[in-house]
Each structure stands twice: as structure tokens, then as C-alpha cells.
N, C-alpha and C positions, 0 to 999 in steps of 0.2 A: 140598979143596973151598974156593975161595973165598969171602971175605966176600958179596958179591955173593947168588954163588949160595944160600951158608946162609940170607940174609934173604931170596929169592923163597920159599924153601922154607915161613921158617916163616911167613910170610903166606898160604901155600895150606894150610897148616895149620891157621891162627888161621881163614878161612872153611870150610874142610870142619866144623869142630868146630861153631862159630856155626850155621851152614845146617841140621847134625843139630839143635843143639839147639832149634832155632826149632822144627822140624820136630816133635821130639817133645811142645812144649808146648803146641804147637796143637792133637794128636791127643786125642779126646775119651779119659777116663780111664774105666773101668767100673768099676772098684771102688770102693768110698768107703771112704775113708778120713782120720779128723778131723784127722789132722797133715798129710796133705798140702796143694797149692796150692787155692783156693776155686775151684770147677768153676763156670763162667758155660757156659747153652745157651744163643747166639743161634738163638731163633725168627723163619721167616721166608720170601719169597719170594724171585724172582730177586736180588731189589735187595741180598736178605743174604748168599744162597747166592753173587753172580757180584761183588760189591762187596769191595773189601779192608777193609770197616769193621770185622769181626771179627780180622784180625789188626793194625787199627791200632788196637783197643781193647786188645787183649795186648801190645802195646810200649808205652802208655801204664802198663799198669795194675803188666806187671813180672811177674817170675817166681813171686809166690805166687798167680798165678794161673793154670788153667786154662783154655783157650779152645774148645766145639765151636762150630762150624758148621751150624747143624742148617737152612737154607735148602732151599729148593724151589721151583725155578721155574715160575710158575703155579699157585700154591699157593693156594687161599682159607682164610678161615674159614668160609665158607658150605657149605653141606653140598649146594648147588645146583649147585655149578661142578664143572667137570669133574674138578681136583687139589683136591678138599678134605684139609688139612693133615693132619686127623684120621686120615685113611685112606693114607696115603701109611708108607713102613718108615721116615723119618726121622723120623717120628712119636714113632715104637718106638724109635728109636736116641736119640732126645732125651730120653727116658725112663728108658733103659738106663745113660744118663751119671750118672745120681741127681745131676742139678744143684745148686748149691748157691741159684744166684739165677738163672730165669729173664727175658731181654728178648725180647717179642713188639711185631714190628713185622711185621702183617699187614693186608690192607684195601686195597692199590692193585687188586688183578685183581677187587677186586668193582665194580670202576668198568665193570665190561663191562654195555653197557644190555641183552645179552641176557639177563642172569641176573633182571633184574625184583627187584633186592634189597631186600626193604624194611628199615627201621632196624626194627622189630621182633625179624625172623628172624635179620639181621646180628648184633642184642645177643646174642640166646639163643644161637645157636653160637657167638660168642665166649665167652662165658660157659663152656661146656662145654666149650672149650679150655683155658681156664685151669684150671677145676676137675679138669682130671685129670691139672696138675701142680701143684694143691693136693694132690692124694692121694700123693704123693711120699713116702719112708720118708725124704728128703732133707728135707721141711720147705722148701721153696723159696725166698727172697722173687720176689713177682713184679713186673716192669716192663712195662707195656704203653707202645707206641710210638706215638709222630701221625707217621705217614709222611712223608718226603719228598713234595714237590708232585709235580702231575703238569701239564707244561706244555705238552703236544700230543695233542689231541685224536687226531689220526692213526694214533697206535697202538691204537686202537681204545676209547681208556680211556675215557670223560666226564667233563670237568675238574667237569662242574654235578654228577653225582649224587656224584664222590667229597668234592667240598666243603659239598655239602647233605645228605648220607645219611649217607656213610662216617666222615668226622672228626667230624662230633657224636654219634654211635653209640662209635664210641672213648670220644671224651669222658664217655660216660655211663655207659658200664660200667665205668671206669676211677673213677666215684665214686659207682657203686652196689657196686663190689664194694670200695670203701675201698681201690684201688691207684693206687699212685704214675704218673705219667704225664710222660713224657719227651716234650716237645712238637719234634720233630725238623722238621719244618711251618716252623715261626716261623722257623727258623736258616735256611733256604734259597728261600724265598718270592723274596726275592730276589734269586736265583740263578741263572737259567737256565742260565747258562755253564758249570756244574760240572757239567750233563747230558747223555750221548751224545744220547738220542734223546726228550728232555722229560721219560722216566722214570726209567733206572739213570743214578745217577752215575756221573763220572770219579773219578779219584784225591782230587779237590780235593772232590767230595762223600761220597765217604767218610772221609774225615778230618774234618766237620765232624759228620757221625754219629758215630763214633765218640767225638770231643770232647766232644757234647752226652750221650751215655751215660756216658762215662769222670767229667765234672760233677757227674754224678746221685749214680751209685754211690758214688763220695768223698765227695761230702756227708752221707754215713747218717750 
């Protein structure tokens, strides 16, 4: 066998090996265990579930970490809409990871004017989100998220109730429940261009999600 040929080989080597292991660090882990990698759940909707910002938080953060996925697209906090998060098996699977540190970045789908949301109701089920991965045998830390903009009304969102209801409803449970708050908002306001359709990011906005969480968590 040729030189040549030996080095094609061991480069489809060097990526079969890489691809698995990416592969496996990404896969939510069910048992706990205190020597392994720290298990991060991203909570969340389309934006988390269909967005690379979860696996470009796991090549930022590095192999002692574990990375789920736990998005759902169309997911609320609200207990009014049609995928409330709470009710949904990813719920259950976000749960079953025994997290180490939850990020909740939920609150765009309650932008729909049909749901009638008020900042009231919006606090109280968020609230009752978070506290039942306060109840966690994991001990959680929790991060709640100020979503990505929303820059076209067309998709049925409203730019006015998610910026007069929804992000100061964040805001406020976020310092009535004494938790930390990754302002994801501020980094992309400016942005529109990182947006397929005014709502999910491109590549170029999940890398800034990602950036502004990976920021957070490093600073403990």
C-alpha cells in the first residue's frame, strides 16, 4: 500500500472516530454520575430544538461537558397554547437527564395574539417550570434566557406584545426567583441578517447564542 493511499485511509479514520465521538457527547446521559462530564439541558422551543446553538455550546465548553437538546417546536410556557412545554415527553426526557445546570430560553410562541397572554399567567407558568427542575435529585443551577428578537410580524408572532409582555415577564421572574438571566435580546437586536424568517436563526445566530451562554456559565 502506498504512502498516498495509507494517509487517505488514516484521515477517514481520524473523521469516522471524531463524528462518533461528537455523537456520543451530545446524547443526553441518564445516569448521574459526579465524576463524569457536567450535563447541561438546553430548554426550549424551535429556536433550541432546530438551531445549532446547542452543539456550538458543546465545542465551546469542551469534553467535560455534556450536552441535551431538550427543544420543542411550538413549545410554550403557557399552559394556554397548544405545546405547552410542561406537557410535552421532552419535558420528561429533560428531567430524566438529571441536569447539572439548566438554560430556559422559552417566550417567543407566546407572541401569538390568539393566546390572550397576560404577564401575570405567563410569570406563574413560568415559574412552575422552573420549579420542577428545582425539585431535581441533581440540584440544578438554573439560567433563564431573554430570547432572540423577533423581526417579522408575518409569522404570526407580535413584535409589540413579545416586547411589552413577554421580555419583561422574563425579566421579572428571573429576579423574583433570584436567577441569573442571559440577556440573548441585547446581542442580536441588531441583527436581522442572522435570521431565516425574522424568527430562527442562521448559523451566524446561533453562534452568538451560544457565545452569550458559553460567557455566562464561565463566569460562575
Amino acid at each position: 500500500m502506498n504512502q498516498k493511499k495509507k494517509l487517505e485511509i488514516a484521515v477517514i479514520l481520524i473523521f469516522i472516530v471524531t463524528a462518533v465521538s461528537t455523537s456520543f457527547a451530545m446524547m443526553p446521559q441518564k445516569s448521574q454520575n459526579s465524576q463524569g462530564p457536567i450535563r447541561i439541558a438546553c430548554v426550549g422551543d424551535s429556536i433550541t430544538e432546530g438551531s445549532e446553538y446547542p452543539y456550538v455550546l458543546w465545542m465551546l465548553l469542551g469534553s467535560n461537558y455534556s450536552i441535551g437538546n431538550f427543544g420543542k417546536g411550538g413549545a410554550t410556557v403557557s399552559m394556554k397554547g397548544s405545546t405547552p412545554y410542561t406537557n410535552e415527553t421532552v419535558f420528561e426526557e429533560a428531567k430524566k437527564f438529571q441536569p447539572n445546570i439548566v438554560i430556559i430560553m422559552l417566550g417567543a410562541n407566546e407572541a401569538l395574539p390568539s393566546l390572550n397572554q397576560s404577564k401575570e399567567d405567563f410569570m406563574k407558568d413560568y415559574k412552575t417550570l422552573v420549579s420542577e427542575f428545582q425539585k431535581l435529585t441533581s440540584k440544578p443551577q438554573i439560567w433563564l434566557v431573554k430570547p432572540s428578537p423577533i423581526f417579522n410580524d408575518g409569522t404570526g408572532l407580535s413584535t409589540r406584545i413579545y416586547e411589552q409582555t413577554i421580555l419583561p415577564s422574563i425579566e421579572a421572574v428571573s429576579k423574583d426567583m433570584n436567577l441569573p438571566l442571559i440577556d440573548v435580546y441585547s446581542r442580536l437586536i441588531n441583527h436581522p441578517e442572522y435570521f431565516l424568517d425574522g424568527v430562527h436563526p442562521f448559523s451566524e445566530g446561533a453562534q452568538v447564542i451560544a457565545s452569550a451562554i458559553y460567557k455566562a456559565l464561565t463566569l460562575i
